[in-house]
N, C-alpha and C positions, 0 to 999 in steps of 0.2 A: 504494500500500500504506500502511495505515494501522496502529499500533499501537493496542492498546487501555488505554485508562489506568488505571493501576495505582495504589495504596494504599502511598505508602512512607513514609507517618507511621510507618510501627514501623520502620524499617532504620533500622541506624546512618546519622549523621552523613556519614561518609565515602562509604559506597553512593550519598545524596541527591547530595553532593555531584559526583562521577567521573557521576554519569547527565549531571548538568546541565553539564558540560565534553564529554563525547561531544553531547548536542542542541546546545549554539554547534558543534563541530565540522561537523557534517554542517546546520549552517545551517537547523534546525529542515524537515530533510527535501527543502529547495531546493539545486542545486545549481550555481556561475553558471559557463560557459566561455563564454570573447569569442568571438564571430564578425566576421570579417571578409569583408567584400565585395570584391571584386578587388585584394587584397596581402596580402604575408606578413608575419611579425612581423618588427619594426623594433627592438624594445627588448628587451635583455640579460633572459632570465626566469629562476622559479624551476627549480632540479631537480625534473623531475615533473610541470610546468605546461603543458596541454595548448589548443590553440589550434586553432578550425576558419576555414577561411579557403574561400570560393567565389565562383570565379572563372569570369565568361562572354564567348563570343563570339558576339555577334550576328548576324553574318557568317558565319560556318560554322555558327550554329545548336547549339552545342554549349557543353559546361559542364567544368567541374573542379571540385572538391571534395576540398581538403586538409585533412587531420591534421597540424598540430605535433604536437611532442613536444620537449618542453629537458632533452636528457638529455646526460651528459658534457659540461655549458659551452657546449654546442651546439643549434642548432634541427634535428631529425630530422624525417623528414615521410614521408606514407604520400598517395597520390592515387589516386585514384576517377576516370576520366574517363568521360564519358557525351554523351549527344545527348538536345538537348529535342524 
């Protein structure tokens, strides 16, 4: 999705400005989470900082696929288990 660009030579000062703090925000449209290949987070993260981690075994032919979540000082997780 693409916005279309707009004319904000007449808006206040302040409008220019608050646009151009939300585009750094959202990383001009890019948005980056770590992935990780067979291990979970190792390092203390933010509240709110979300983390995919997939994990396989060759041997049974099978996969995992976790969600972090660093919610309450803590790592929360959500898993997906599957077969390739």
């Amino acid at each position: 999705m693409k916005i279309s660009p707009y004319d904000f030579s007449r808006l206040p000062q302040e409008l220019i400005d608050f646009k151009e703090e939300i585009t750094h925000l959202i990383n001009f449209g890019k948005y980056q989470t770590p992935v990780l290949i067979g291990g979970t987070p190792t390092w203390t993260g933010k509240e709110g900082e979300t983390v995919y981690s997939y994990i396989t075994s060759a041997t049974a032919g099978e996969y995992d696929f976790y969600t972090y979540y660093y919610v309450n000082s803590a790592w929360r997780w959500v898993i997906y288990h599957g077969a390739t």
